[in-house]
C-alpha positions, 0 to 999 in steps of 0.5 A: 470820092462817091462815099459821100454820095452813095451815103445820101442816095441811100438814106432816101431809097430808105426813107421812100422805101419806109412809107411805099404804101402800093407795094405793101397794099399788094403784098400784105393781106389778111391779118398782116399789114404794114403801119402805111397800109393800115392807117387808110384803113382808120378812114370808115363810111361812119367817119374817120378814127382821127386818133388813131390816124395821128397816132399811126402816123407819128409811130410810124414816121418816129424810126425815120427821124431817129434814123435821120437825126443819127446820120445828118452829117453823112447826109448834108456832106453828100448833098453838097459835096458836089456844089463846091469846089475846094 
Protein backbone atom coordinates (compact mmCIF):
# COMPACT_ATOMS: atom_id res chain seq x y z
CA UNK A 1 0.00 0.00 0.00
CA UNK A 2 3.07 2.38 0.24
CA UNK A 3 4.78 1.05 -3.10
CA UNK A 4 3.40 3.84 -4.47
CA UNK A 5 4.27 6.45 -2.45
CA UNK A 6 7.91 5.30 -1.49
CA UNK A 7 8.12 5.43 -5.61
CA UNK A 8 7.31 9.34 -5.91
CA UNK A 9 9.25 10.18 -2.73
CA UNK A 10 11.99 8.70 -4.14
CA UNK A 11 11.84 10.31 -7.67
CA UNK A 12 12.33 13.91 -5.89
CA UNK A 13 14.94 13.04 -3.38
CA UNK A 14 16.72 12.29 -7.06
CA UNK A 15 15.70 15.12 -8.77
CA UNK A 16 16.50 17.60 -5.77
CA UNK A 17 19.67 15.62 -4.76
CA UNK A 18 20.63 16.09 -8.90
CA UNK A 19 20.69 19.88 -8.94
CA UNK A 20 22.31 20.27 -4.82
CA UNK A 21 24.47 22.70 -5.68
CA UNK A 22 25.92 23.85 -1.93
CA UNK A 23 27.07 20.21 -1.15
CA UNK A 24 28.95 19.66 -4.47
CA UNK A 25 30.38 23.48 -3.85
CA UNK A 26 31.96 22.24 -0.62
CA UNK A 27 32.64 18.92 -1.73
CA UNK A 28 34.39 19.25 -4.91
CA UNK A 29 37.47 21.38 -5.46
CA UNK A 30 40.42 22.07 -7.65
CA UNK A 31 40.17 20.43 -10.98
CA UNK A 32 36.67 18.34 -10.17
CA UNK A 33 33.39 20.10 -10.28
CA UNK A 34 30.09 18.61 -10.70
CA UNK A 35 27.75 20.48 -14.06
CA UNK A 36 25.83 22.84 -10.79
CA UNK A 37 28.85 24.05 -9.85
CA UNK A 38 30.36 24.64 -12.82
CA UNK A 39 27.81 26.62 -14.58
CA UNK A 40 28.25 29.59 -11.68
CA UNK A 41 31.33 29.83 -12.58
CA UNK A 42 30.49 30.75 -16.62
CA UNK A 43 29.33 33.98 -15.00
CA UNK A 44 33.12 36.15 -15.15
CA UNK A 45 33.67 40.11 -14.08
CA UNK A 46 33.84 40.77 -18.07
CA UNK A 47 30.48 39.02 -18.51
CA UNK A 48 28.62 36.01 -18.73
CA UNK A 49 29.60 33.22 -21.28
CA UNK A 50 25.44 32.78 -22.08
CA UNK A 51 26.29 30.03 -24.22
CA UNK A 52 28.09 28.04 -22.42
CA UNK A 53 25.52 28.90 -19.52
CA UNK A 54 22.53 27.38 -21.59
CA UNK A 55 24.27 24.64 -22.87
CA UNK A 56 25.07 23.45 -19.07
CA UNK A 57 22.02 23.74 -18.02
CA UNK A 58 20.24 21.89 -20.87
CA UNK A 59 23.15 18.60 -20.55
CA UNK A 60 22.63 18.70 -17.11
CA UNK A 61 18.73 18.75 -16.77
CA UNK A 62 18.52 16.17 -19.90
CA UNK A 63 19.32 12.69 -17.57
CA UNK A 64 16.46 13.86 -15.43
CA UNK A 65 13.76 14.30 -17.90
CA UNK A 66 14.70 11.14 -19.78
CA UNK A 67 14.68 9.58 -16.13
CA UNK A 68 11.08 11.19 -15.34
CA UNK A 69 9.79 10.56 -18.98
CA UNK A 70 10.47 6.64 -18.21
CA UNK A 71 9.02 6.63 -14.49
CA UNK A 72 5.57 8.93 -14.95
CA UNK A 73 3.30 6.61 -14.29
CA UNK A 74 4.92 5.43 -11.16
CA UNK A 75 4.96 8.93 -10.29
CA UNK A 76 1.37 10.25 -10.90
CA UNK A 77 0.14 6.83 -9.04
CA UNK A 78 1.76 7.73 -5.97
CA UNK A 79 0.76 11.26 -6.03
CA UNK A 80 -2.67 10.42 -6.18
CA UNK A 81 -2.94 7.27 -4.70
CA UNK A 82 -3.99 8.92 -1.74
CA UNK A 83 -6.65 11.49 -2.90
CA UNK A 84 -9.22 9.14 -3.81
CA UNK A 85 -10.79 6.71 -2.21
CA UNK A 86 -12.11 3.68 -4.30
Amino acid sequence: MTYPGLIAVSIFVLIFSWNELLFSLILTGGETRTLPVMIPSLVLHTGTLWGQVAAASIIQSIPVLVFIFFIQKKLVQGLTFGAVKG
